[in-house]
C-alpha positions as CSV (number, residue, x, y, z in Angstrom):
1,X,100.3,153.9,104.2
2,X,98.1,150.8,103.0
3,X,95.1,149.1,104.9
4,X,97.7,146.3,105.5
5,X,101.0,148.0,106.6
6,X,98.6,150.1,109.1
7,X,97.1,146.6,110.1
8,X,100.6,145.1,110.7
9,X,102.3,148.2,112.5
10,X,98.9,148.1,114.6
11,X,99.7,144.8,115.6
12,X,103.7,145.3,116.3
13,X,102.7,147.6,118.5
14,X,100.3,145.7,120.4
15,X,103.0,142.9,120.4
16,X,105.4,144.9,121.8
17,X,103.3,146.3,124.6
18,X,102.1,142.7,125.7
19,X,106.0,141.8,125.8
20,X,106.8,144.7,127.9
21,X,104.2,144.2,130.3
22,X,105.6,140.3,130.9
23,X,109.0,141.7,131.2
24,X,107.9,144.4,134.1
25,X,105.9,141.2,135.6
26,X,108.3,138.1,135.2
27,X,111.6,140.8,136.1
28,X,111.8,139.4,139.3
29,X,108.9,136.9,139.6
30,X,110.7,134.7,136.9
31,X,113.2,133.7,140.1
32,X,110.3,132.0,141.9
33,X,107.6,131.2,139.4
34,X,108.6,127.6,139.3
35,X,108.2,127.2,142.9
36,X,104.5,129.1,143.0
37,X,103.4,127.9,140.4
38,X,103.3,124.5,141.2
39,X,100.1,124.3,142.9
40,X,97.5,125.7,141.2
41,X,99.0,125.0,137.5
42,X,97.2,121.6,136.9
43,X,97.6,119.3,134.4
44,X,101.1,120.4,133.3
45,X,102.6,116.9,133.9
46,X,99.6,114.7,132.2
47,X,100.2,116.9,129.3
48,X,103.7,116.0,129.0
49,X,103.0,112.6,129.6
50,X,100.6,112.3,127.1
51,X,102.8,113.8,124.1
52,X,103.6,110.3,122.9
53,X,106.6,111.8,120.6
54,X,107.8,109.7,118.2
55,X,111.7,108.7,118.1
56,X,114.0,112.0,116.9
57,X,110.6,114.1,116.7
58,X,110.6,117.8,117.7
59,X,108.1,119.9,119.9
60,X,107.5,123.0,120.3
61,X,106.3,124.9,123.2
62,X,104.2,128.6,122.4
63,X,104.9,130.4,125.7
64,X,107.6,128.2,126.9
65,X,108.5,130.5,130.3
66,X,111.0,129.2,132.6
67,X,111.4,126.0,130.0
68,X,110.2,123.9,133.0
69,X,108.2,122.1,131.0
70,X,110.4,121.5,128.1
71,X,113.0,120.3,130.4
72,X,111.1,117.7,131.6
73,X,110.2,116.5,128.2
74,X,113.4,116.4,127.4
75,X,114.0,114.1,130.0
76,X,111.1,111.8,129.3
77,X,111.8,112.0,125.4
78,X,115.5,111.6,125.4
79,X,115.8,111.4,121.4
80,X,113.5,114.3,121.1
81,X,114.3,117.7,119.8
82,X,112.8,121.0,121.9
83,X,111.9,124.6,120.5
84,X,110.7,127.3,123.0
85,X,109.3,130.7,122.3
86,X,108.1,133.3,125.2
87,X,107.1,136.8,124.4
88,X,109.1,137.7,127.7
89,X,113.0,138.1,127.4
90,X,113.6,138.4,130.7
91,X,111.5,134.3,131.0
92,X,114.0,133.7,128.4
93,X,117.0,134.3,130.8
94,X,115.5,132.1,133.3
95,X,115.0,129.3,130.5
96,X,118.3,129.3,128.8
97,X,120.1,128.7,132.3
98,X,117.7,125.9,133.1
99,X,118.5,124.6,129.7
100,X,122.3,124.5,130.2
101,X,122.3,123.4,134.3
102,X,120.1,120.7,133.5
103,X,122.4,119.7,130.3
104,X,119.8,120.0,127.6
105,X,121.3,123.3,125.5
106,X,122.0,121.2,122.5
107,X,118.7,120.0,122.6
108,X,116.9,123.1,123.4
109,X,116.3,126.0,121.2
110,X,115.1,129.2,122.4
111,X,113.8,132.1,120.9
112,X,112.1,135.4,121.8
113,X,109.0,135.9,119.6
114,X,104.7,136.3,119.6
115,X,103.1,133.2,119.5
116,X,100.2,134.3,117.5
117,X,102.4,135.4,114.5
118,X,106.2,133.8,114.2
119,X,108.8,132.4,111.5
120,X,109.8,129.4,112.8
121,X,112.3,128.6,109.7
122,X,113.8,131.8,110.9
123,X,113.8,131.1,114.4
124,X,114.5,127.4,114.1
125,X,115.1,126.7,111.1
126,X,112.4,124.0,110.4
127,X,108.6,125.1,109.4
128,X,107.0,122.3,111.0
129,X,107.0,120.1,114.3
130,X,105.6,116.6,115.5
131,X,103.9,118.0,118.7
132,X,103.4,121.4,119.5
133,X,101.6,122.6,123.0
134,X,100.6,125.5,125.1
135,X,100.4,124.7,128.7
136,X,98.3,127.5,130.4
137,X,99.6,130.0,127.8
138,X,96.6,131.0,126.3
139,X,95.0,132.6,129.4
140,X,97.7,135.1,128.8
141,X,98.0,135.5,125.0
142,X,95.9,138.9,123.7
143,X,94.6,137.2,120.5
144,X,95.1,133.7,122.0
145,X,92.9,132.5,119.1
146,X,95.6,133.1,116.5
147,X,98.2,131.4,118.7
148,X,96.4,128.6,118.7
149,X,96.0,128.5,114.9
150,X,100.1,128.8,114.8
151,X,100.1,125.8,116.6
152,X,97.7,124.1,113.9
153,X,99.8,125.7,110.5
154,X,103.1,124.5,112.1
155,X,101.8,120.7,112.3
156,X,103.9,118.5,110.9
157,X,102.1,115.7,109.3
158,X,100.6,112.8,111.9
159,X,101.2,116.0,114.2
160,X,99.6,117.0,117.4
161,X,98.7,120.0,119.5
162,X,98.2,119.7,123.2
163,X,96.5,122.0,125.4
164,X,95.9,122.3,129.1
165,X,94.7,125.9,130.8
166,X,92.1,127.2,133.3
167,X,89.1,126.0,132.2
168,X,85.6,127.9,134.0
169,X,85.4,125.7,137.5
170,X,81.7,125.4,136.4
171,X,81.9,122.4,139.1
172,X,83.7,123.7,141.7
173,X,82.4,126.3,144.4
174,X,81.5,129.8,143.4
175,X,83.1,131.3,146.1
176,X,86.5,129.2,145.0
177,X,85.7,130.4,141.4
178,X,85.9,133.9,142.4
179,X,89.1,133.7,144.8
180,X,90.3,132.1,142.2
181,X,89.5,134.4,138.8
182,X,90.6,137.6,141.3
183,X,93.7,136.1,142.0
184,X,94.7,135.4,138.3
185,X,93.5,138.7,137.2
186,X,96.5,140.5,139.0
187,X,98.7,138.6,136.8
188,X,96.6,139.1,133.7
189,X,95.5,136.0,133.4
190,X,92.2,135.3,131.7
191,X,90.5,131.6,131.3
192,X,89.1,131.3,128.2
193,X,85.9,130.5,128.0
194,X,85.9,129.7,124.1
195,X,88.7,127.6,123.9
196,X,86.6,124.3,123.0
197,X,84.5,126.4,120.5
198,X,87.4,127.9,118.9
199,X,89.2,124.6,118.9
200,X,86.8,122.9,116.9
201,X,86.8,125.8,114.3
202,X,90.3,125.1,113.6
203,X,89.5,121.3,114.0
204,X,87.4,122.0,110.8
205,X,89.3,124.4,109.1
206,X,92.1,122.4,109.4
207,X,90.7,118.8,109.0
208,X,91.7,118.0,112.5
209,X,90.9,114.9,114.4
210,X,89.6,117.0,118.3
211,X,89.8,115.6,121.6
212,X,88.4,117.6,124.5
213,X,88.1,117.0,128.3
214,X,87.3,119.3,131.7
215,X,89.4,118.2,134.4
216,X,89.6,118.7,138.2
217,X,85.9,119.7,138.2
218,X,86.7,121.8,135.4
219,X,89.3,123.5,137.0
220,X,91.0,122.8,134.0
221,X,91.0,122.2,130.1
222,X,92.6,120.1,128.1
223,X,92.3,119.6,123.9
224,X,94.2,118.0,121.7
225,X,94.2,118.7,117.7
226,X,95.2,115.8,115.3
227,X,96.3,115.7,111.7
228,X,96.5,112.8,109.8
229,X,99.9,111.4,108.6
């Protein structure tokens, strides 16, 4: 076997390991994560609101989940077209019902893949998107780095990535910071530290216009990627 295949069956295996873990997790906590998640997941809404998309555009959401978010895009961007992917088939049941109660499953595709190596034309049937966006996905992606250069190479152009995810709390309490980091660490979540650094990487790699804030006392971290039309 070649450098390469060994590479690639190296990192099947570590995708299929991350996606049974988020199955054994999200089995039953998929029924309530809406509902939990509410309150600590910051910055969800301003994201949405902020994704601008233009008349008949399509986003795409890497880790879409429940499709709570991409419902309530579809709602604000009624012309739009939504794609989600989630590692997790059993988030994917929970999605696709949302999809059809809330009358978006014509609107709405949904498909079951890794977010840091995908074929959209095969799962969508379109290589590129007018906004793309991970909201706190990347705290939970091994090799979150790579998802977020998906998000960069499936830019359509005059395109835009959006993030938003746990940033350090560098302004908030220490003792918060540590309830906090304890808490998310039984759910394998992880902020990432680097996500500015690595985000202006791919800003230069990919000739990207950057944007970067802390919110909430950095509680929180938003960026968003640009490429010219």
């Amino acid at each position: 076997m070649s450098g390469a295949a060994r590479a690639a069956d190296g990192m099947a295996g570590k995708s299929i390991g991350h996606a049974a873990q988020m199955d054994a997790i999200y089995a039953v906590q998929r029924h309530i994560y809406d509902l939990t998640r509410k309150y600590y997941l910051l910055g969800r809404d301003r994201l949405i609101s902020e994704l601008d998309v233009p008349a008949g555009g399509h986003v795409l959401e890497l880790g879409c989940g429940t499709a709570r978010n991409i419902v309530l895009a579809s709602k604000r961007y009624p012309t739009a077209h939504f794609y989600g992917l989630d590692i997790s088939a059993e988030m994917l049941k929970s999605a696709a019902k949302k999809a059809l109660d809330q009358g978006f499953a014509t609107r709405i595709s949904l498909a079951c893949a890794d977010a840091t190596n995908f074929d959209a034309p095969a799962l969508f049937g379109r290589e590129t998107f007018d906004r793309v966006f991970c909201s706190y996905t990347l705290s939970m992606i091994p090799g979150w780095e790579q998802a977020l250069e998906q998000a960069c190479l499936h830019l359509a152009p005059g395109g835009k990535v959006h993030v938003v995810d746990f940033g350090e709390q560098d302004a908030l309490p220490h003792w918060f910071a540590r309830m906090l980091r304890a808490w998310l660490a039984r759910f394998h979540v992880e902020p990432r530290a680097a996500l500015f650094d690595v985000a202006e990487q791919l800003a230069i790699r990919h000739e990207l216009e950057l944007d970067r804030q802390t919110l909430y006392r950095d509680y929180a971290r938003s960026v968003v990627l640009r490429k010219s039309a």
